[in-house]
C-alpha positions, -999 to +999 in steps of 0.1 A: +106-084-699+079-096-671+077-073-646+065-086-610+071-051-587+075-015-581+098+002-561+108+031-538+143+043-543+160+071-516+191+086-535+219+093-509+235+128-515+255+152-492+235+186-486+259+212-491+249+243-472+245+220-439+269+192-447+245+164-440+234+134-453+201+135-473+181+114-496+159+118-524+126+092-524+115+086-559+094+055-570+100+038-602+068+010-614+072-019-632+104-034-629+113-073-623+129-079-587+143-114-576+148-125-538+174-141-526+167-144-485+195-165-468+216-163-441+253-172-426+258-191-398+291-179-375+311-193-354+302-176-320+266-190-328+251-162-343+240-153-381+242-131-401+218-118-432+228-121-466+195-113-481+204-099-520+182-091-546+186-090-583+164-060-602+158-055-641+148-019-645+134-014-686+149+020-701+114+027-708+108+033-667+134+055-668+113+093-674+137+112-649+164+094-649+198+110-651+235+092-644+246+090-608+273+123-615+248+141-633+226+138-606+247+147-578+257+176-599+219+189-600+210+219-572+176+205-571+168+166-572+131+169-568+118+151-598+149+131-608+164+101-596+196+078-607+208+045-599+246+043-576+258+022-551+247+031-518+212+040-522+184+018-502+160+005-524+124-012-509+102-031-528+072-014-531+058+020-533+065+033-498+054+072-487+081+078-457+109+100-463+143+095-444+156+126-423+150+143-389+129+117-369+131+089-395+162+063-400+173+041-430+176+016-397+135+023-394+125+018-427+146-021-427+124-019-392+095-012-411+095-030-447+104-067-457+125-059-483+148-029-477+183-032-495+214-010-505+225-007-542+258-024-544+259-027-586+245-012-617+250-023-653+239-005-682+220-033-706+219-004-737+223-035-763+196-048-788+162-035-792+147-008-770+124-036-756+150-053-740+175-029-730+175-025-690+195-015-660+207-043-641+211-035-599+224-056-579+215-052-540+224-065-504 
């Protein structure tokens, strides 16, 4: 698999001593990532983003990783990250960390190519050197 990108990857999780929504940045290298920018046109004039992106992410790049459950199961995330629907994803390796101060609303403010996660596939068939997560993202 050709790769062509890295990326950042905030995991969404519910903190549960405070109740709040937190995220967990991790940064994966290597992976492929197709664009697709477009937009819809509606009828009071206006339009509206569909921007989507398509991302192959090799097993290999996967030191860390641990299925979605697991990883909301874990007390501390630091140093692991998973793949679910509803996480942002950027292209790129980005430093800023969403919380207190700092919006998922800032970061699409700040980066071209900020998305959420809306599908993952497990690719675990054939050789090791082709098998691959498959994320889908709007």
């Amino acid at each position: 698999m050709r790769t062509n990108a890295d990326l950042t990857i905030y995991n969404k999780y519910i903190d549960p001593s405070t109740r709040s929504e937190k995220y967990q940045r991790s940064q994966v290298k290597a992976v492929a990532w197709e664009n697709r920018k477009a937009s819809n046109t509606i009828a009071t004039g206006g339009s509206i983003s569909v921007d989507q992106a398509r991302l192959f992410i090799p097993f290999q790049r996967g030191t860390n990783y641990v299925k979605a459950k697991a990883w909301q199961a874990l007390s501390t995330k630091t140093n692991w990250w998973t793949l679910q629907e509803g996480d942002v994803i950027v292209k790129g390796l980005v430093s800023d960390e969403i919380g207190t101060g700092f919006t998922v609303t800032a970061l699409k403010a700040k980066y071209d190519d900020v998305l959420m996660i809306s599908s993952v596939d497990t690719m675990d068939s054939g050789s090791p050197s082709i098998q691959h997560w498959q994320v889908g993202a709007r």
